[in-house]
Structure formats: C-alpha cells, structure tokens
N, C-alpha and C positions, 0 to 999 in steps of 0.2 A: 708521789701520789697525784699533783696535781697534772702531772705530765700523763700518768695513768689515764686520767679520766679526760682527760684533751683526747689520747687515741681511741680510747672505746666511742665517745662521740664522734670523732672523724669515720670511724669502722662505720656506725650504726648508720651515718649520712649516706658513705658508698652504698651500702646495699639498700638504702631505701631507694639511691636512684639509679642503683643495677637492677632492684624488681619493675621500677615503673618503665622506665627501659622495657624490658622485656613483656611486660604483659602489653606495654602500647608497638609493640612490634608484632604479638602474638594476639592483636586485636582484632577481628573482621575488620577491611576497611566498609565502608557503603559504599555502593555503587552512584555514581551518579547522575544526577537527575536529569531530564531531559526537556526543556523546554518544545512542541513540534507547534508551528505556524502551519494549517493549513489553510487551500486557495478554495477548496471549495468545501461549504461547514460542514457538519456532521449533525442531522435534523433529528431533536428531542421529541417527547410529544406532549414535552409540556412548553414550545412553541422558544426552546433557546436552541440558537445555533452555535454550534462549538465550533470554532477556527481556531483555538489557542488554548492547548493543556498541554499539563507534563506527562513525564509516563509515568510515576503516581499514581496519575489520577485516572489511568485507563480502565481497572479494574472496574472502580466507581463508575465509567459511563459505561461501562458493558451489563451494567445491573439497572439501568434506566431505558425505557421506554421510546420506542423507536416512532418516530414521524412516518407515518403511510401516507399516500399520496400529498393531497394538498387542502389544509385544513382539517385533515381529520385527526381527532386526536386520539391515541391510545387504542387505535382499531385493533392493532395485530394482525396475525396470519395462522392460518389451519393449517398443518400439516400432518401426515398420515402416514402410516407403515403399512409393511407386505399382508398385515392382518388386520388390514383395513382399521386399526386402534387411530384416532385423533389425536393432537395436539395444539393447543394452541400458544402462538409464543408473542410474546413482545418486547424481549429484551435481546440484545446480541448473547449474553449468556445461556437464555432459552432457546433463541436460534440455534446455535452453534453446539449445545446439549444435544437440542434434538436431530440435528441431520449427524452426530457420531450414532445415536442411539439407531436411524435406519429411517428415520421420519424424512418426507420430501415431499414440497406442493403436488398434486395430482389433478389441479383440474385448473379449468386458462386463470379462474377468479383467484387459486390459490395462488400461483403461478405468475401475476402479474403482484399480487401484494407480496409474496417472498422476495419480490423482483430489490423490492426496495431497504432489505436489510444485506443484502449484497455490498454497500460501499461501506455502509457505516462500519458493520461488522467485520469485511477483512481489511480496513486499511485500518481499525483497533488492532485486530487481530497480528498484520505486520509491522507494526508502529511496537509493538511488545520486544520486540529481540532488536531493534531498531539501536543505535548506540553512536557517536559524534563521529563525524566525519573527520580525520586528520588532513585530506588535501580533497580539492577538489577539480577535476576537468569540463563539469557539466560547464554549457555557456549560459549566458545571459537570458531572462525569460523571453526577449525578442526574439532570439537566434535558437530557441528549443527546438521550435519545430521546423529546423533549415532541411528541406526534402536531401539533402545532400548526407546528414549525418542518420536522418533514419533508414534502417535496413529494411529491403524488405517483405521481410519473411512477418514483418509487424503487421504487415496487413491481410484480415481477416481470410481472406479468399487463397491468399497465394500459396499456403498450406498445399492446400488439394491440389491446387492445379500443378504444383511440384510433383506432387505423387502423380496424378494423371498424366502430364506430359514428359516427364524426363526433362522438365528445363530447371536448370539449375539457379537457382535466385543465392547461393548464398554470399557474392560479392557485391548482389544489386541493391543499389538504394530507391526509394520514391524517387529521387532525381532521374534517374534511367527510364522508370518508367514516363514520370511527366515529361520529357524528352524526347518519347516515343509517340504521345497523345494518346497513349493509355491509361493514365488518372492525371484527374482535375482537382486540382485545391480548389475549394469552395467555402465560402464565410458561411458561419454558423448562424442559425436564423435568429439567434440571441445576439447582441450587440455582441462587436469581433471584439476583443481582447489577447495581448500575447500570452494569454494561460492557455488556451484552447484555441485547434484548426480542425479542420472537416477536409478531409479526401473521397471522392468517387470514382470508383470504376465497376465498371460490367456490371451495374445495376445494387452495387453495394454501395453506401455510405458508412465510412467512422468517422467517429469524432475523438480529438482526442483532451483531455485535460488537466493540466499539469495541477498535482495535488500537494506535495512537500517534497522536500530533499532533505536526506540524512543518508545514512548510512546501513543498509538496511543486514548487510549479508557479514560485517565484521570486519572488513580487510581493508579498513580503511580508508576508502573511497566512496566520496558522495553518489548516493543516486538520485534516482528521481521517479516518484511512484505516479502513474498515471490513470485518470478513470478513461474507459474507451466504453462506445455505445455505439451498434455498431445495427443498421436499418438494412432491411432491404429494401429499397424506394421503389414506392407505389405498393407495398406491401404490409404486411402483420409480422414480418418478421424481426425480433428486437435480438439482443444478444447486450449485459453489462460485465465487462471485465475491469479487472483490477491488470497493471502492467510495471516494470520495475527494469528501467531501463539505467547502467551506465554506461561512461566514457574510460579507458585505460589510459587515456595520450591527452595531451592536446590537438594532436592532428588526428585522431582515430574516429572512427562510426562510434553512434551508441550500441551495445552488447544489449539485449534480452537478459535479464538476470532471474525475470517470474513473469509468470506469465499464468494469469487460475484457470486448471483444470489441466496444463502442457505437464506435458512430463518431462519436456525436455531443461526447465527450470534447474537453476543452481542451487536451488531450495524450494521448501513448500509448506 
C-alpha cells in the first residue's frame, strides 16, 4: 500500500512538471525591449527633449505634442485635402493619420510648420520595427563622415544629373568628387561636432546628422539613421530628409538602405 501511494505521488509530480514544461514552451515569449540613445532630441511641446526611450515607449510619444519652431508651444499645423476640408494636427499620430487620410500642407505658412513634424515623426516611426544589432561595421562617430566611405548617389543633386547626363556615379564616392574640386566640406554654422558635416556643390548645400544606430531593416547589421537638410544657398529652397545608411564589410562604402520619399529604398 505504502509503495502504492509513493507511485501515484511520484506519477502526479511527473506530470505536474510535464504540464509546466509545456505550457512554458507553449508560452509567447516578449519581445525585447529596446533601449534608442539619440544624438539629436526629439522636441515636445511641453518644452522636454527626448534623447533616451525605449521602444515601449514610442507609442506614448507619438500621442504628445510636437515643438514648432522655437518657443512656441503646442501651435500645430493645418493641413488640407483635395476638397479643400482642414485639419489640424499636433501629434505624430495626427500627423501621420492625416497625410494616410489625403491631408498635406498647401500653402509656404503650412508648409514650413509641417516641415517640423518631419524628424520627430519618422525617425518614431522607423525606430518601431528597429530591433538590436547582432555585429556591427559602422566606424567610429569621427570617421562617419570619411568622404571616402560615402557614396555618391547621397547627395542631393547627383540624382538628376545621372539621368541628365549618362554619367555613372554608382562606384563614386564624395571623395572623387572633392578630388576633382567639385564639392567642398564646409563646417556647419553651429559649433563643428563629429555628429554632423556640411558639403557644397553647384550652389547646393547638405548637412548631414548622425541620429542613432541600431538595426533598422532586421538582418542583423547596425545602421545608422541620419537627418540631412539640404539649402539651396542664397536661396528659399529647403528640403529635410530622413537617411539610413549601412556598411556590409569592414572595408566596404556605406549602402543607402532608406532614403524618404526614393523608391529605390530596401524598405519604406
């Protein structure tokens, strides 16, 4: 008898932890979290700069309130559809609502204040599918902007002038060019730091500015998202993109991996 109830308890022990077994195998794991450090903040309007969330927490700042220009708080922006209906937004969520829905600034006033949910919004917006880099080739924030490792199909102008002219840029780097005395590195009128360089040619200015590095596309390789602000000097023309540059090698150029608005992007 006594031997009886020794096996029914030993039996009842197995399968209490043949079930926990299996339902902790049969369990979601959670994904995990992300801490993102970035270089230049992400402006509230209630007067805090975000350099340091997780991805958590993206959600929550896509439902707060965007910084327009400077000092002003909680202004917003107008935007408008093909039937002339209004909107006004002030959060990356209402942004980001309204230009799916068909809404887009229409006049310079709109147009200059949209201008400024531009950074915050998509680098939330890519920061979301963002996930840890397992190795990484990017160099050192000194050496980002070595003219030798940027391709340059990066800069703004040489698009067109490929198509216009039949010349082939796609082995060339900034280095070939400044070589040629066809662009100038130029210090940014803001105090130089190795997050950001400025190049000029043929009456364009970029700027560029290193934002975070993670991983953006999944294939485990870091990259490096960058803001670029891109002047025509002596002029009213502005341009702000978002840019998503890696490295395959340690000896290789950096790859284009996004680029807002290209089509030619490995994602969008």
């Amino acid at each position: 008898m006594q031997s009886n109830r020794l096996f029914y308890i030993g039996l009842g022990c197995l399968f209490s932890t043949l079930c926990w077994t299996i339902t902790t195998w049969a369990a979601p794991s959670k994904p995990e979290d992300i801490t993102f450090e970035l270089l230049k903040p992400i402006k509230l309007a209630d007067g805090t700069d975000k350099k340091s969330f997780t991805k958590a927490e993206i959600q929550t700042l896509r439902d707060q309130s965007i910084l327009l220009w400077k000092g002003i708080q909680d202004k917003g922006a107008e935007l408008t559809n093909d039937k002339k209906e209004k909107k006004h937004v002030r959060t990356c969520k209402e942004y980001d609502d309204a230009l799916e829905q068909g809404y887009f600034p229409n006049t310079m006033a709109a147009i200059a204040d949209a201008a400024w949910f531009k950074y915050p919004c998509g680098t939330l917006n890519l920061l979301e599918q963002a996930v840890k880099p397992k190795r990484s080739f990017l160099p050192p924030s000194e050496e980002l902007f070595n003219p030798k490792l940027l391709p340059l199909a990066l800069f703004p102008i040489m698009t067109d002038f490929e198509q216009a002219y039949g010349y082939n840029i796609e082995n060339e780097t900034y280095q070939d060019r400044v070589d040629k005395g066809l662009l100038k590195v130029i210090k940014p009128e803001r105090k130089s730091s190795p997050f950001d360089i400025a190049y000029t040619d043929d009456g364009m200015e970029q700027r560029l500015t290193q934002v975070v590095r993670t991983d953006f596309n999944g294939d485990g390789l870091a990259d490096v998202l960058l803001y670029e602000a891109t002047y025509a000097i002596g002029g009213s023309h502005r341009f702000y993109d978002l840019i998503i540059l890696t490295r395959k090698s340690a000896d290789s150029k950096f790859v284009i991996i996004f680029k807002e608005g290209s089509t030619d992007s490995e994602f969008h």
